[in-house]
C-alpha positions in Angstrom: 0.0 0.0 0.0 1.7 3.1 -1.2 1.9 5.8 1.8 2.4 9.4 1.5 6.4 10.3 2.2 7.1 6.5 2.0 11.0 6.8 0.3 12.0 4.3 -2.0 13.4 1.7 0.6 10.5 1.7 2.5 8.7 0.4 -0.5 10.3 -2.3 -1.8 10.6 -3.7 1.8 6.9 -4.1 2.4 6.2 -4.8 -1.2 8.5 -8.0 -1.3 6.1 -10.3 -0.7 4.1 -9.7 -3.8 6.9 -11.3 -5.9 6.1 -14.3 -7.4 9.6 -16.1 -6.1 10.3 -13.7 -2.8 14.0 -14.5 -1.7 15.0 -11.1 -1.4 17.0 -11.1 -4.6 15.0 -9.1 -7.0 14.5 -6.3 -4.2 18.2 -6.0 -3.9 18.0 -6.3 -7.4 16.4 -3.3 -7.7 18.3 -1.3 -4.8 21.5 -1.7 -6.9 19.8 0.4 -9.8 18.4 2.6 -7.5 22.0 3.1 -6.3 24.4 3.2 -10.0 21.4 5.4 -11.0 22.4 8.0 -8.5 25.9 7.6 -9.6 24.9 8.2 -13.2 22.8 10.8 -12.4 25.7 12.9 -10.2 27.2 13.0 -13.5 24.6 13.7 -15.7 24.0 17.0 -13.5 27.9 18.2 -14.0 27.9 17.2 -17.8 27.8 20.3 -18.9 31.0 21.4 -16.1 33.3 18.7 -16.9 34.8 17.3 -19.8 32.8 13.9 -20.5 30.8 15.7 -23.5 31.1 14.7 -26.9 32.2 11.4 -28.4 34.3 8.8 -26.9 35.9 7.8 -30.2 33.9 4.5 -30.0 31.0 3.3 -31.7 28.4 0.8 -30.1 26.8 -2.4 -31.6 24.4 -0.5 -33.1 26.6 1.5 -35.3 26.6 4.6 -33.3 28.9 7.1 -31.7 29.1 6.6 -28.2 29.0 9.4 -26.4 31.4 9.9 -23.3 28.6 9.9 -20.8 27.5 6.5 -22.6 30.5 4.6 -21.5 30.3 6.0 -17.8 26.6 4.8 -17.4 27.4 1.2 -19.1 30.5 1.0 -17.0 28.6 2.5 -14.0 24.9 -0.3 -14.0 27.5 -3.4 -15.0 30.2 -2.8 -12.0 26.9 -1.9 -9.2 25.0 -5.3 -10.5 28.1 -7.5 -11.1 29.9 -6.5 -7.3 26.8 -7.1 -5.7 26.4 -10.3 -7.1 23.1 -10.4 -7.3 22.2 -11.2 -11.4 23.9 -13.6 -13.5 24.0 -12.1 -16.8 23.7 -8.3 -17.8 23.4 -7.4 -21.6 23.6 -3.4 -22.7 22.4 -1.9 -25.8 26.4 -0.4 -25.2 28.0 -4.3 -25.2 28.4 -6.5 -28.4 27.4 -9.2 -26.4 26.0 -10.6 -22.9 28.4 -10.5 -19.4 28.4 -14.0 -18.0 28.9 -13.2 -13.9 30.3 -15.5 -12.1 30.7 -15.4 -7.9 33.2 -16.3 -6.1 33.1 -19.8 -5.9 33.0 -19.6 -9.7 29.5 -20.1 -10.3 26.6 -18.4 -10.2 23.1 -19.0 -8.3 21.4 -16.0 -8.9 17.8 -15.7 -10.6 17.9 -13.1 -12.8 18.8 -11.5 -15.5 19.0 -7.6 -16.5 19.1 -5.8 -19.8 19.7 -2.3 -20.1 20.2 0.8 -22.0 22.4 2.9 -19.9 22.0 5.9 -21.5 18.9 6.4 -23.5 18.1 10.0 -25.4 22.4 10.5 -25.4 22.8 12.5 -28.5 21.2 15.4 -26.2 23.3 15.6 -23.2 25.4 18.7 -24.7 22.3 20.5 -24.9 20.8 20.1 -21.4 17.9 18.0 -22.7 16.3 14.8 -20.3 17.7 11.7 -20.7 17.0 8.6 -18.9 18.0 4.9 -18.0 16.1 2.1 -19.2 15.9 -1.7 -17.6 14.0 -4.8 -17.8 14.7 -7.9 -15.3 13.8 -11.6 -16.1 14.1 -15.1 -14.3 16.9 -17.0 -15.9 15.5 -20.1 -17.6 18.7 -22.3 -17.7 19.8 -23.9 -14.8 20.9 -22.4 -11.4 24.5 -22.5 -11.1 25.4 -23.0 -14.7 26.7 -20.5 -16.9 24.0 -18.1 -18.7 23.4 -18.5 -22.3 21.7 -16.3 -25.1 18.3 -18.2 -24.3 18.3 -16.6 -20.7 17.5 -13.1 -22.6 16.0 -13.6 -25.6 12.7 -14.1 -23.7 9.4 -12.6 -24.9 8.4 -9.3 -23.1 5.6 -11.1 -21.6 8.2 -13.1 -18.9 9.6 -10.2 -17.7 9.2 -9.9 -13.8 10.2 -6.2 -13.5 11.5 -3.5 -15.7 11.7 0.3 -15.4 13.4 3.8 -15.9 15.4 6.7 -14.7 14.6 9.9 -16.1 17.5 12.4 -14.9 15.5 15.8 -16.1 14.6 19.0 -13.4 14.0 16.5 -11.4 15.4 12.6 -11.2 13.0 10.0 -11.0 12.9 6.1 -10.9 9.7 5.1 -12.8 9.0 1.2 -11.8 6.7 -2.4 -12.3 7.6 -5.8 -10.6 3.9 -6.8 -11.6 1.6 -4.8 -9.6 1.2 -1.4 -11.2 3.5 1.6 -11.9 5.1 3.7 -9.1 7.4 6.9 -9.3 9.7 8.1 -7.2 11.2 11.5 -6.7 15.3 11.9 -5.9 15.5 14.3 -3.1 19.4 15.8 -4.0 19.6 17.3 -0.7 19.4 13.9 1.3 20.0 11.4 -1.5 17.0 9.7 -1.0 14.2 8.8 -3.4 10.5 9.2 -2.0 6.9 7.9 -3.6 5.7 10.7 -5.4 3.7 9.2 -8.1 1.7 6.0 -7.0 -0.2 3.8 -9.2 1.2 5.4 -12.3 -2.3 5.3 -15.2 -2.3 6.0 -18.6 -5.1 8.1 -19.8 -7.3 5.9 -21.6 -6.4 8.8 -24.8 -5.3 11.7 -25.1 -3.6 15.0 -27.2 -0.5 14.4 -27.8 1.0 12.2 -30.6 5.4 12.0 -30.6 7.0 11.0 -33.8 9.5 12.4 -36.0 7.4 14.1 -38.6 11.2 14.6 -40.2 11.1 11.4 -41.6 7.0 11.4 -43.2 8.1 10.8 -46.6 9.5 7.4 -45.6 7.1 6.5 -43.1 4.5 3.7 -44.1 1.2 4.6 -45.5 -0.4 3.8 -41.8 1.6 5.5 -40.2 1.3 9.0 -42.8 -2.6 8.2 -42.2 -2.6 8.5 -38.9 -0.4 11.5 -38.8 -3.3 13.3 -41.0 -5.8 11.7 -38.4 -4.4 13.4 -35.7 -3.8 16.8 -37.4 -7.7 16.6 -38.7 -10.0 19.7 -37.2 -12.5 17.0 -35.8 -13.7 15.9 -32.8 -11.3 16.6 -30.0 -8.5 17.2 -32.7 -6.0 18.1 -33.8 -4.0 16.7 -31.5 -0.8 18.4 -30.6 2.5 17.3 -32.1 5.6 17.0 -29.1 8.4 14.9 -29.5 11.5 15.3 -27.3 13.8 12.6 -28.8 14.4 11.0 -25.4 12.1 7.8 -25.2 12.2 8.2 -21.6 11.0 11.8 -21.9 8.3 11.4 -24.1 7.0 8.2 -23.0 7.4 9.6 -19.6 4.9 13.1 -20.5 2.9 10.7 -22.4 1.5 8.6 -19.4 1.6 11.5 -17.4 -0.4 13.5 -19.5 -2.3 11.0 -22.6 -0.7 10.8 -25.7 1.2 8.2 -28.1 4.7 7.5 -29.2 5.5 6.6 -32.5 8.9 5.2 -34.5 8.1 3.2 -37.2 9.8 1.4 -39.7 11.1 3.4 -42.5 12.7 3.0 -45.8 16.2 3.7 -44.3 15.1 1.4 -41.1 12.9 -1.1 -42.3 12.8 -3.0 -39.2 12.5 0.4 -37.2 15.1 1.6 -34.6 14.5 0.8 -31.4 15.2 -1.9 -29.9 13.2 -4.7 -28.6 15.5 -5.9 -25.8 16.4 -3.1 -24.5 14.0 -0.5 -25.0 10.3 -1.6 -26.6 10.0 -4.3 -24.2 10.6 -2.5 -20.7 8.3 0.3 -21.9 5.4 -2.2 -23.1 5.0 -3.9 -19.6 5.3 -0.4 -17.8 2.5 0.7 -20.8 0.3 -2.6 -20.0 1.2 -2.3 -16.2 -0.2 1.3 -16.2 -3.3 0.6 -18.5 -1.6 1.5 -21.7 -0.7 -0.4 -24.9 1.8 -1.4 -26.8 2.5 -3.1 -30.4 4.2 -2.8 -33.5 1.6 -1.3 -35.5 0.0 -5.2 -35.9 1.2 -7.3 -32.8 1.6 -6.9 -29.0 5.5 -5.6 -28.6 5.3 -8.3 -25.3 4.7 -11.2 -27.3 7.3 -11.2 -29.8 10.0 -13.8 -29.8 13.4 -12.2 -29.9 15.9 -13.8 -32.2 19.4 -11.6 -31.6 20.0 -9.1 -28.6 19.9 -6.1 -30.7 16.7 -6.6 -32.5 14.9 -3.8 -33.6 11.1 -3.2 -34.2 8.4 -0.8 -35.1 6.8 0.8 -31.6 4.0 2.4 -31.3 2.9 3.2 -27.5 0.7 5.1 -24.9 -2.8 5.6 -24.5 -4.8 2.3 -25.3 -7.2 3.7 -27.3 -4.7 6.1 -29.6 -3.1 2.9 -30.2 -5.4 1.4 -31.2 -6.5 3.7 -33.7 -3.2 3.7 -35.2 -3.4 0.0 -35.6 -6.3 0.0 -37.2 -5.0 2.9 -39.8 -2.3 0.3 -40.2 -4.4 -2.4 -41.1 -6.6 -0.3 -43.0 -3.0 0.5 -45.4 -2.3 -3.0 -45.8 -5.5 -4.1 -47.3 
């Protein structure tokens, strides 16, 4: 039961006992982000005072620049989860491939598994814009003790047991599910403590806002151009208005606040779209369904899809149920 001034602490102590395999593990699970994200976000706030702007001179898997504060939030999540001991596998949107953690006696009998995007919204550090952490936790499905293997994270959306975000903007805040609704909570800088702020975190079943790069229209599909017109269309409670950030943290973030949908498609440069599945789609889905949103890829539930490779990439459209589903059904509606 969420209590007025509870911090973050508090909460995940009382709240233990509504996960599904209660050790204690996936609560200290979740203490060790709550801790690398204060690192990361100490950081984050001197960017602009410090020199960690810019490139690092690296590129990622993914074919882009990494930029400086990048590498310091990768580095930052993997050493605070791997120390602890407390996961046995990690995999970043940052790493080519997935850390293996042993413990000291060599093996490994930890639960769980965490993927995360470090850094998310990066390209607009240098100009003071919100960016955010992003992480999703599963239940290893290979054997205790053992080694983990690619089949321990590519696991549909719909097995995840927790996932949630940081969002270091005019004020930080951890933005969280382990199954029973979405809670937010509120860094206090003075103290260093986090404190319930936003309880039982609901999406507006619509709203005004749609995000998507209209830069790219001409090489959007047809349902997605069609949808763009809907929402521009003097009718009804339209036009909508037209926000996008470039943070996915940021707008999904405004959007469940406030009602509203997020939108990269597939285009003809990125025909399998640009996010990524693993890292990105499928924590945002299950804090979308967990908060009485939706989330697809224009024709299936983003949850259900089988990954086949870490960095997979699909189409996302997410946010308020019911402007989802009305993109969907312009989508279907261009396929026919």
């Amino acid at each position: 039961m969420a209590k007025q001034n509870q911090t973050l602490g508090e909460f995940i102590i009382e709240n233990q006992s509504e996960f599904k395999y209660s050790s204690g593990e996936l609560s200290r699970l979740i203490n060790s982000i709550r801790l690398a994200a204060k690192v990361v976000n100490h950081e984050v706030n001197k960017a602009g005072l410090v020199d960690i702007l810019g490139a690092a001179g690296d590129t990622n898997i993914q074919g882009e620049d990494q930029q400086k504060l990048d590498v310091y939030a990768n580095e930052a999540f993997i050493k605070t989860l791997t120390n602890r001991e407390i996961v046995c596998g990690i995999a970043s949107e940052e790493e080519d491939d997935f850390i293996t953690i042993q413990g000291r006696n060599k093996k490994n009998d930890n639960k769980y598994v965490v993927l995360i995007d470090p850094l998310d919204g990066s390209s607009n550090i240098d100009v003071n814009v919100s960016v955010g952490t992003i992480f999703s936790v599963y239940r290893r499905v290979t054997p205790e003790g053992t080694p983990v293997t690619l089949d321990d994270f590519l696991q549909p959306g719909n097995r995840q047991v927790a996932a949630g975000y940081i969002v270091y903007g005019t004020s930080t805040m951890i933005v969280y599910s382990t199954g029973h609704g979405v809670n937010g909570f509120t860094l206090n800088p003075a103290i260093g403590t986090y404190y319930l702020s936003h309880p039982n975190m609901q999406f507006p079943e619509t709203g005004k806002i749609y995000s998507v790069n209209e830069g790219n229209y001409v090489h959007f599909p047809q349902g997605v151009k069609d949808y763009i017109k809907y929402c521009q269309k003097e009718e009804g409670d339209r036009p909508y208005t037209s926000r996008y950030i470039g943070s996915l943290v940021s707008d999904f973030h405004r959007n469940m606040i406030k009602g509203g949908i997020y939108i990269y498609p597939n285009t003809a440069k990125d025909p399998n779209g640009k996010l990524r599945l693993l890292y990105e789609c499928n924590p945002m889905a299950y804090l979308a369904e967990q908060a009485g949103g939706k989330a697809s890829d224009g024709f299936t539930r983003i949850l259900d899809i089988q990954p086949t490779e870490l960095h997979q990439r699909v189409p996302f459209f997410c946010g308020s149920k019911k402007m989802v589903e009305t993109a969907e059904a312009h989508m279907r509606q261009a396929k026919q």
